[in-house]
C-alpha positions in Angstrom: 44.8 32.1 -42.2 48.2 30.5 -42.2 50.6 30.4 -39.4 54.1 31.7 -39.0 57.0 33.4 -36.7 58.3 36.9 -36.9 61.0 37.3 -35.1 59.7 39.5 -32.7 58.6 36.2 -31.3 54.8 36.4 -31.6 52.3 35.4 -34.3 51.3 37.0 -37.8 49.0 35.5 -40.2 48.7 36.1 -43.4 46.9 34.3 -46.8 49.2 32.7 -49.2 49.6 34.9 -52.7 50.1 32.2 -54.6 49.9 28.7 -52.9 50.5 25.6 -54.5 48.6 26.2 -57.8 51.5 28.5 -58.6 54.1 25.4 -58.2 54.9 23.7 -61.3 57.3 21.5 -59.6 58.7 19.8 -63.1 62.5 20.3 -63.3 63.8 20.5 -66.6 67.7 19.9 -67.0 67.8 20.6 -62.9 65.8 23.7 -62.8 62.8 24.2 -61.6 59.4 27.0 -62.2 56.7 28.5 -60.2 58.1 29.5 -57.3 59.1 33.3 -57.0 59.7 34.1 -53.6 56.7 34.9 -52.7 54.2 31.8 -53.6 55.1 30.3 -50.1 53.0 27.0 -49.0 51.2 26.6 -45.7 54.5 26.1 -44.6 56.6 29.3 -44.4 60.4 30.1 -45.5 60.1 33.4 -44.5 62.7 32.6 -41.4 65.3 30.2 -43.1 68.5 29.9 -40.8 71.5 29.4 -43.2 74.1 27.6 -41.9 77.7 29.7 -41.0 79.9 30.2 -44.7 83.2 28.0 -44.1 86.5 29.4 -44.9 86.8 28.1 -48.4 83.2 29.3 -49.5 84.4 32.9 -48.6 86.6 32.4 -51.8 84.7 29.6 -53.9 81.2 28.6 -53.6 80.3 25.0 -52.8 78.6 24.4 -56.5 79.7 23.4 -59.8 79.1 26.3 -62.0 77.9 24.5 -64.9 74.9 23.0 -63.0 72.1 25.4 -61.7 71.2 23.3 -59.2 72.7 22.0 -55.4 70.7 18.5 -55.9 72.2 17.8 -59.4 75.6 19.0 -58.3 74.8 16.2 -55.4 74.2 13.8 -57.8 77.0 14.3 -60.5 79.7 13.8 -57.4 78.2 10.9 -56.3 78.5 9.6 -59.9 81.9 10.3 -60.0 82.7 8.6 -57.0 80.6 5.5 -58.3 83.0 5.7 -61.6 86.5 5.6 -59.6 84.6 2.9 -57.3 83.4 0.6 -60.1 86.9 1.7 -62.3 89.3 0.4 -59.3 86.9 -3.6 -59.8 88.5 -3.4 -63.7 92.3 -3.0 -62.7 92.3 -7.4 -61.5 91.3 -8.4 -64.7 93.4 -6.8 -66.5 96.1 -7.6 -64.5 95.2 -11.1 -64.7 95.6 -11.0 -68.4 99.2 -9.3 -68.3 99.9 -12.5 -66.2 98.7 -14.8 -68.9 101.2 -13.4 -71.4 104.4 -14.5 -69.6 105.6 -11.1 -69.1 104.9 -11.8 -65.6 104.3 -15.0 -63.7 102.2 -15.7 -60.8 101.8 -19.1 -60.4 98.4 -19.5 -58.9 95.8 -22.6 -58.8 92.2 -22.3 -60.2 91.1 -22.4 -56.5 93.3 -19.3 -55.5 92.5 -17.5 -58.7 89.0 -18.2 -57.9 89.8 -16.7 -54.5 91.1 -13.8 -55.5 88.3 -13.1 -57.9 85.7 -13.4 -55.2 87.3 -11.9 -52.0 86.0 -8.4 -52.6 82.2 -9.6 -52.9 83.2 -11.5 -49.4 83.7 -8.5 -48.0 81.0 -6.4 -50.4 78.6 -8.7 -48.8 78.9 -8.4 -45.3 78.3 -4.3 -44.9 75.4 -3.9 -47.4 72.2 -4.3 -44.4 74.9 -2.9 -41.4 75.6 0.5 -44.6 72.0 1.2 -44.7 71.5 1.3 -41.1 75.1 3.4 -40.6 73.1 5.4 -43.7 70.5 5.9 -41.2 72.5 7.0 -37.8 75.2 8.8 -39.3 75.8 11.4 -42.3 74.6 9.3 -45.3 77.2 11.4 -47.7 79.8 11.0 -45.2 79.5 7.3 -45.2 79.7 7.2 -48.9 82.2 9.3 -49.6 84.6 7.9 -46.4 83.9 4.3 -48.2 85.4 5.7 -51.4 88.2 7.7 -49.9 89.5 4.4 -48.1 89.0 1.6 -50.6 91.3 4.1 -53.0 93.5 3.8 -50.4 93.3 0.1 -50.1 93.9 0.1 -54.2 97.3 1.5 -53.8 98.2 -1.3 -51.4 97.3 -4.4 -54.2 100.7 -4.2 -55.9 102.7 -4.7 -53.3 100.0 -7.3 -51.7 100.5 -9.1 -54.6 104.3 -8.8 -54.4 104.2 -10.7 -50.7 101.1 -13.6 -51.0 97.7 -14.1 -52.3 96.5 -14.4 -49.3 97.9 -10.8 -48.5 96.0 -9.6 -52.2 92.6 -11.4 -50.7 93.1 -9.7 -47.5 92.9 -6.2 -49.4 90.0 -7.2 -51.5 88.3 -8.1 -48.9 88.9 -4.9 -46.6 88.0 -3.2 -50.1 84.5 -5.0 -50.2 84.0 -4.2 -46.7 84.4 -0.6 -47.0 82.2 -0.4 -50.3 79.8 -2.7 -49.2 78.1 0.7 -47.6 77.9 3.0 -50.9 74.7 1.5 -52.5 72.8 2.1 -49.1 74.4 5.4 -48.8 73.5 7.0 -51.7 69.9 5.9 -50.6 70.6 7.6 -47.5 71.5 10.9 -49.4 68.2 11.1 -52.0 65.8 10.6 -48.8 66.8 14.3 -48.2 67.9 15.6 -51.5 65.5 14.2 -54.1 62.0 15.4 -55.1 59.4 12.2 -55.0 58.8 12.9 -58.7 62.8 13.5 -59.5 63.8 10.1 -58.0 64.2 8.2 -61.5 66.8 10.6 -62.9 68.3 11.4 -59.7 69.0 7.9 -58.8 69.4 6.8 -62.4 72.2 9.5 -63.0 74.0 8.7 -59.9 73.9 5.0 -59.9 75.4 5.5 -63.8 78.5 6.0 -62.4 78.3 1.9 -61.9 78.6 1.7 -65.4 80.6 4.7 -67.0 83.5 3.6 -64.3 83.6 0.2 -66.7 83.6 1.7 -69.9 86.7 4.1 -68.9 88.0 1.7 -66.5 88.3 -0.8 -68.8 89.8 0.9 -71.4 91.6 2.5 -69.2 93.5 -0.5 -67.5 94.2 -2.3 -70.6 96.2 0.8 -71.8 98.0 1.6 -68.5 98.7 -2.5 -68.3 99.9 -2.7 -72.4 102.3 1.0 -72.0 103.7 0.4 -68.5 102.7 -2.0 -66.6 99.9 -4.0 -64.5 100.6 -1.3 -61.7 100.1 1.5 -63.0 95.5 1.4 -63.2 95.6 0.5 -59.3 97.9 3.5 -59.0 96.0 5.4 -61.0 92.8 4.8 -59.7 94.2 5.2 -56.0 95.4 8.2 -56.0 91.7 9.9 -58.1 90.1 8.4 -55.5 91.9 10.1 -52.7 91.3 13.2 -54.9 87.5 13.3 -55.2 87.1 12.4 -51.8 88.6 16.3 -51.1 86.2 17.8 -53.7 83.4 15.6 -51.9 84.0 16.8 -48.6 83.7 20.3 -50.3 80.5 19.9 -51.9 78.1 17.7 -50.7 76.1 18.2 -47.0 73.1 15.3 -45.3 70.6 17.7 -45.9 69.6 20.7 -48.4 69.1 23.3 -45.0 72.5 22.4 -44.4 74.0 23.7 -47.2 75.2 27.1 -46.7 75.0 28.8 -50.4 72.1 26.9 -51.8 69.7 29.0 -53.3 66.1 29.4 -50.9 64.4 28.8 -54.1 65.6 25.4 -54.5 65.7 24.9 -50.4 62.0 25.3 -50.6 61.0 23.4 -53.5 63.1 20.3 -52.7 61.1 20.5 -48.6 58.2 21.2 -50.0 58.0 18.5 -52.5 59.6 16.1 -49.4 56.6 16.9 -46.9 56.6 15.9 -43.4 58.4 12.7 -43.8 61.9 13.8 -44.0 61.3 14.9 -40.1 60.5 11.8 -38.6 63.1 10.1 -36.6 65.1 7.6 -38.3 64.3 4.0 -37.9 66.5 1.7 -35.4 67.3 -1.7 -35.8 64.2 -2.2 -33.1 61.5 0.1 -35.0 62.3 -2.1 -38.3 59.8 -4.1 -39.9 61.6 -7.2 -40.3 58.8 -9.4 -40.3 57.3 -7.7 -42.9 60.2 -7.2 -44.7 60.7 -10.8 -45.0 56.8 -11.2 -45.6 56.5 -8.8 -48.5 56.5 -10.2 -52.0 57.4 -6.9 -53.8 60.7 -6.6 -51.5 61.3 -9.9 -52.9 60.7 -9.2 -56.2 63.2 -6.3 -55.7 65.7 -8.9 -54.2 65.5 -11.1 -57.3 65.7 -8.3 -59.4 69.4 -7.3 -58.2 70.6 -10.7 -57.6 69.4 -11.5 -62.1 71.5 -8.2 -62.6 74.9 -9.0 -60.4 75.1 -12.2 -61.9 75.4 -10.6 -65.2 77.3 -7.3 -64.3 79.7 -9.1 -62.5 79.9 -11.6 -65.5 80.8 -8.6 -67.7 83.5 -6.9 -65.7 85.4 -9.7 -64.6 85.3 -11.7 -67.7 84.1 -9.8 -70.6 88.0 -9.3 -71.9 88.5 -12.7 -71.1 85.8 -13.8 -73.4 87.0 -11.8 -76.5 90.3 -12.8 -76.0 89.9 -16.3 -75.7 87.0 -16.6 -78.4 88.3 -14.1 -80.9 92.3 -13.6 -80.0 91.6 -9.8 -79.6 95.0 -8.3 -77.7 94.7 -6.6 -74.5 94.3 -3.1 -75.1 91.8 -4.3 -77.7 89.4 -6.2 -75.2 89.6 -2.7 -72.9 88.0 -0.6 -75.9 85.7 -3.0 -77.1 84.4 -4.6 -73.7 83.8 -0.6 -72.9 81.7 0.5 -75.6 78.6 -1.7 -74.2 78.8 -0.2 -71.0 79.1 3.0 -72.8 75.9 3.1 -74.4 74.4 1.8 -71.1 75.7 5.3 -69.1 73.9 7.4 -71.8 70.9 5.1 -71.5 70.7 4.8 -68.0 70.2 8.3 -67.1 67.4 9.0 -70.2 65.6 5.8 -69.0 65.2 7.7 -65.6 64.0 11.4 -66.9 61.5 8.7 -69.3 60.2 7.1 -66.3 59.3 10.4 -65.0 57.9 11.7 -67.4 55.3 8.4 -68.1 54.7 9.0 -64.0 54.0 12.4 -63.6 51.8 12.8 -66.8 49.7 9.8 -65.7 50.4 7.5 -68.4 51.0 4.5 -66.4 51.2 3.8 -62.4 54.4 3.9 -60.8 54.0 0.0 -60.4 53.6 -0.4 -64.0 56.6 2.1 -65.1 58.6 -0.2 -63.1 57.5 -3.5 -64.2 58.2 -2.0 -67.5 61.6 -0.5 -67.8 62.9 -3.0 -65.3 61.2 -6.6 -67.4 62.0 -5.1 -71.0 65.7 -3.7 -70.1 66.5 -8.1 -68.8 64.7 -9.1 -71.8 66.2 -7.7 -74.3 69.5 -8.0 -72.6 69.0 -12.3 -72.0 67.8 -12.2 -75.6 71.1 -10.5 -76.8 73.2 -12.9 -74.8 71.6 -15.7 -76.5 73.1 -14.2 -79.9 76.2 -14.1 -78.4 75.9 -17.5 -77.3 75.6 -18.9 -80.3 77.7 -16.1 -82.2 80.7 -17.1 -85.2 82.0 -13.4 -86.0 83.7 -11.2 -83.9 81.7 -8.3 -85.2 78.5 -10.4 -84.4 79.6 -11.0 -81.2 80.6 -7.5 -80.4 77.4 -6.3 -81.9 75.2 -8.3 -79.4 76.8 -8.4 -76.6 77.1 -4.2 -77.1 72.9 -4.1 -77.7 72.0 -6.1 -74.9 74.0 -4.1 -71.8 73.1 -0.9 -73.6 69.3 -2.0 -73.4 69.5 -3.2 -69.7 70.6 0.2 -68.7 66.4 0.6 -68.8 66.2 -1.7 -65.8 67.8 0.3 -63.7 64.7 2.4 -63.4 63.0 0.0 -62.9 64.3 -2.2 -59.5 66.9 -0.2 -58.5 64.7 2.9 -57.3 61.6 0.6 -56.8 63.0 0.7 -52.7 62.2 5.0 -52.4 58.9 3.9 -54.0 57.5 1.2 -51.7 59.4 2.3 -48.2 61.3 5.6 -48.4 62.3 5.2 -44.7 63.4 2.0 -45.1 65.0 2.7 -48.9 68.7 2.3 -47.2 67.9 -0.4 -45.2 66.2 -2.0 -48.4 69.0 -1.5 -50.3 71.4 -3.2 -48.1 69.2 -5.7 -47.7 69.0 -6.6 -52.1 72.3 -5.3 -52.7 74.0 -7.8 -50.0 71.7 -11.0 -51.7 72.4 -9.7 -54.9 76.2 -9.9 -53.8 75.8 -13.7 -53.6 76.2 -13.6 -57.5 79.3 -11.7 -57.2 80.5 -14.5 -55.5 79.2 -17.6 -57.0 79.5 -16.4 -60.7 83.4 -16.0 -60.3 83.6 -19.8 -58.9 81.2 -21.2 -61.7 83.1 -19.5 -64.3 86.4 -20.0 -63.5 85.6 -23.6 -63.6 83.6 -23.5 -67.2 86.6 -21.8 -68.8 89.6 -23.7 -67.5 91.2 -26.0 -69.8 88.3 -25.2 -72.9 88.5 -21.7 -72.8 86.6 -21.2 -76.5 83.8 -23.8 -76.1 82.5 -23.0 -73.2 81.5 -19.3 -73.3 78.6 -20.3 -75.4 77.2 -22.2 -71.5 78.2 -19.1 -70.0 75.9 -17.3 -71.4 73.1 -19.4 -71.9 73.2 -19.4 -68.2 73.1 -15.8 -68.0 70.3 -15.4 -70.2 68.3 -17.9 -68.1 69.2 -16.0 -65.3 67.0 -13.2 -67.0 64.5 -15.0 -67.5 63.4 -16.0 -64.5 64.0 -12.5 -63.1 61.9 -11.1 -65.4 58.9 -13.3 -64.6 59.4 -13.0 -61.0 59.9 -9.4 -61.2 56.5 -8.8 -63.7 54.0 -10.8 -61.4 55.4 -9.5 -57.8 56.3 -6.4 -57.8 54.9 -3.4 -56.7 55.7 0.7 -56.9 52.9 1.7 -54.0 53.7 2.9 -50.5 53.6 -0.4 -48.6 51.2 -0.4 -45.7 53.8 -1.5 -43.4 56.5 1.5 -44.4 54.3 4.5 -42.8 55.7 5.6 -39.5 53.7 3.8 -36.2 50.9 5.8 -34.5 53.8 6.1 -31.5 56.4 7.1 -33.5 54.2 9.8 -35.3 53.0 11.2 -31.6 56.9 11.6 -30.4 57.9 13.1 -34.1 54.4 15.8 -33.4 55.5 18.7 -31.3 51.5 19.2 -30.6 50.6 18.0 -27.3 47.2 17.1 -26.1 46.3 20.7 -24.9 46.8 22.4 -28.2 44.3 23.0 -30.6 45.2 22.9 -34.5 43.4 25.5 -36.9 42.1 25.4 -40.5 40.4 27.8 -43.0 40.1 25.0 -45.5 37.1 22.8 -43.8 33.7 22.1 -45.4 30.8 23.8 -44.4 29.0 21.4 -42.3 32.0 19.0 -41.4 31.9 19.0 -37.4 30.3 22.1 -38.0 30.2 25.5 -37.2 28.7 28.3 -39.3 30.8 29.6 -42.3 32.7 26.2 -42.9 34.4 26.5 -39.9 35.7 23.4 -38.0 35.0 23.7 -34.1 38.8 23.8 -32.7 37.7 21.6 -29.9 36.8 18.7 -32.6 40.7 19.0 -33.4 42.4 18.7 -29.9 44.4 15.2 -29.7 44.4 14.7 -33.5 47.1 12.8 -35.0 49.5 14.6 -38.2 49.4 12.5 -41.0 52.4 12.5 -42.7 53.2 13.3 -46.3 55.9 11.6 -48.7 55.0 13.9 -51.0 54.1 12.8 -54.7 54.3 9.4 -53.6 50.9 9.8 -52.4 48.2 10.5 -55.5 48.6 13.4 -57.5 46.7 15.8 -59.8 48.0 15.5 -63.0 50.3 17.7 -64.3 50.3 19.7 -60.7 52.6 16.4 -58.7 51.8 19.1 -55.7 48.4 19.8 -55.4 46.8 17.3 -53.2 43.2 16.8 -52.0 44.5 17.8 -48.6 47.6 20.4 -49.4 47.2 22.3 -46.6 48.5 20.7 -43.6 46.9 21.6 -40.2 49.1 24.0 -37.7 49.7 24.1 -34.0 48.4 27.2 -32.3 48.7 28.1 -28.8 45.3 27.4 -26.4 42.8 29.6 -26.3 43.6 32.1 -23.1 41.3 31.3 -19.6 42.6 34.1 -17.3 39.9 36.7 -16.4 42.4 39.3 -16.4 42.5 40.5 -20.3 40.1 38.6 -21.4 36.4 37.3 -21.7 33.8 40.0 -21.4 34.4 43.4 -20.0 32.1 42.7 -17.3 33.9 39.4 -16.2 37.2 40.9 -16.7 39.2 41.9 -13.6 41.1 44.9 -13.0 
């Protein structure tokens, strides 16, 4: 019999009419089957408290109504804000170029320049391990979003930085870095509560390919508000869209699905179900880290390498992509926005099907999790360090173009391969983790700029073909690092401590836990039935859901679904109970 609360305050049991064997648990284009209602787990939904309606959702509902789903809705808005974030990292460069043309003049040296270019990943690099533990104290989607809403803010204010000193525009940049040094560990922060184990890949993926569709219209985008009014107008732009979506953010996103007040109690149920236990436990403190083992574990490192191979080439892209066409092939300015976007483009349609493919090979049990990752993440780099080679050595502008377009479009597959490996080994640590990657990874950000700047000046056609020799090689040893290292199992080290687990359990020494789901025989008692004294003092063990092994097809039914329930202690008063002759009246 299963346990749960009326609200008369006592106790009713009752079997489950449909269990987990009713669950299918697969989601496909955000909805989900199996679960009617009534085909309620060992943990019941029958009392759900929804949170109070706020004044707007008396008039509008907090949803998008072309997605079915709250978690999707989550992840499209965090998308967006990725696309204004990475959009408003496009407007310099193009700017740049405007300068170059005489129209106007700033008269900066190659060590300024190079200052300017890297003051935002100075910045960018300081927040990313203090954002995943502000992730971890605080709202993770109001982090993110507040990080958005004020580096918008911070865009308008580049103009007339630029109008004072550089050292005024590096300032800015680097107040912008700080602020979005938090989003990566953020939006780890928000799937810990919104995404389904076996959702992760396309979850993650869709969100994080806001990264790249805020370069393909954000370079276009620039180059024509640069060419038809001036180098302005994309920081003013971008500004004030950010300041925009941060109001529709505030509107529709929440920390956690029970938190929401109109999602459905369909999807409420599937997304804490498919969670577990682990969602409960307290979040980890800068004392209850494992830092020694973070620093001690080769997969983490592997994951670390990973992001540092792909900053060094993303960051190579945005910042100098346009410069590259221009210089090498004389394309004009609104020319180098269109053509430097379409690689990225392909990579925002790829990035997002390379997630729901990942899936799919884990959940049917074609390959581990560790080899899914090993393979989307080694075969996106290498193809994309093979393409650069082409475009190292390339004569044509349409070979060039052609190459350069193939290889970003193919390393959009990589993304599910490192860049969700953190929920995999660690999910309580995933923002932390990320932080942690994300901030090394930033090192690129900063070093590429310098490198560049100082390739390129003075021979700005001969050199490209170094450039990206480099940044294949850079892929290569990623890859190889990457392939023998890493891992996507639940590290020993990431489950909660034995102390940590006794202050999360609500079940004190005195109370006994009760099962109908015991062997005959085990600790035995006739009919199967466990004696409750042989469960006093035992600890939970916590569930990360399908992180843990699976039955294929069925991600939710587990050798040990039913988790064990807290019932009060058997009664030891004389008055009501015991025998009728040792009763007393």
């Amino acid at each position: 019999m299963l346990r749960s609360q009326s609200r008369g305050g006592f106790e009713k049991f009752e079997m489950p009419k449909g269990g987990y064997d009713q669950m299918d648990g697969a989601a496909v284009g955000g909805a989900y089957q199996g679960d009617n209602g009534g085909n309620d787990s060992p943990m019941s939904f029958e009392e759900i408290e929804r949170p109070p309606l706020r004044h707007v959702d008396k008039y509008v509902r907090a949803e998008c109504p072309c997605i079915k789903t709250t978690r999707y809705t989550i992840s499209l808005m965090t998308c967006l804000g990725f696309i204004i974030s990475f959009g408003m990292r496009c407007n310099m460069g193009m700017a740049k170029l405007q300068f170059e043309n005489g129209s106007v003049k700033y008269n900066w040296t190659v060590a300024m320049e190079s200052a300017v270019d890297s003051s935002f990943f100075w910045g960018y690099l300081v927040t990313q391990v203090p954002g995943g533990f502000l992730a971890s104290m605080f709202p993770a989607n109001r982090i993110f979003g507040t990080a958005i809403a004020i580096s918008a803010f911070l865009n308008l204010l580049v103009p007339g930085a630029m109008m004072l000193h550089p050292t005024v525009v590096i300032l800015v940049r680097v107040l912008q870095g700080l602020v979005e040094g938090v989003t990566y560990p953020a939006c780890h922060g928000i799937w810990r509560f919104w995404a389904p184990p076996l959702e992760r890949s396309r979850l993650a993926t869709m969100a994080f390919s806001g990264s790249y569709a805020g370069v393909v219209i954000g370079m276009p985008m620039s180059g024509i508000l640069t060419g038809s009014i001036s180098w302005h107008a994309p920081f003013y732009f971008y500004g004030v869209m950010g300041l925009i979506w941060y109001c529709f953010w505030l509107w529709l996103s929440f920390e956690k699905p029970r938190q929401h007040p109109t999602i459905s109690v369909k999807e409420l149920k599937y997304i804490e179900k498919s969670l577990g236990e682990s969602v409960q436990l307290p979040m980890p403190t800068i004392a209850t880290t494992p830092w020694r083992h973070f620093l001690t574990s080769m997969p983490v490192y592997a994951i670390i390498v990973a992001n540092f191979c792909r900053s060094w080439n993303f960051y190579l892209l945005v910042l100098y992509q346009s410069a590259y066409l221009k210089h090498s092939f004389d394309f004009r300015i609104e020319e180098t926005g269109l053509l430097g976007a379409l690689p990225h483009l392909l990579m925002t349609i790829i990035v997002p099907f390379g997630g729901m493919l990942a899936d799919h090979i884990r959940k049917s049990g074609i390959l581990s999790t560790t080899n899914v990752r090993k393979l989307f993440n080694c075969g996106g780099f290498g193809l994309e360090g093979l393409f650069f080679l082409v475009v190292a050595h390339a004569t044509s502008p349409m070979g060039a173009v052609t190459a350069l377009t193939l290889g970003v479009a193919f390393s959009g597959f990589a993304i599910s391969g490192y860049n969700v490996n953190h929920l995999d080994i660690a999910p309580r640590y995933a923002s932390i983790l990320m932080g942690m990657s994300n901030g090394i990874g930033t090192i690129a950000g900063l070093i590429c700029p310098i490198a560049i700047d100082h390739l390129t000046r003075g021979q700005p056609k001969s050199c490209w073909s170094t450039v990206f020799t480099i940044a294949a090689t850079v892929h290569l040893v990623g890859i190889t690092f990457y392939a023998i290292f890493a891992s996507g199992e639940l590290q020993p080290w990431a489950e909660p401590t034995v102390e940590e687990q006794r202050a999360w359990d609500p079940v004190g020494s005195g109370y006994e836990k009760e099962t109908t789901f015991n062997d005959a025989g085990d600790g035995g008692t006739a009919g199967g039935m466990m004696d409750p004294s042989a469960q006093i003092n035992a600890t939970k063990t916590v569930s990360y859901g399908a992180v843990q092994q699976h039955v294929a097809n069925n991600p939710f039914a587990y050798p040990n679904a039913i988790s064990e329930e807290p019932v009060q202690p058997e009664a030891r008063d004389t008055y009501l109970h015991g025998n009728p002759t040792e009763r007393t009246y």
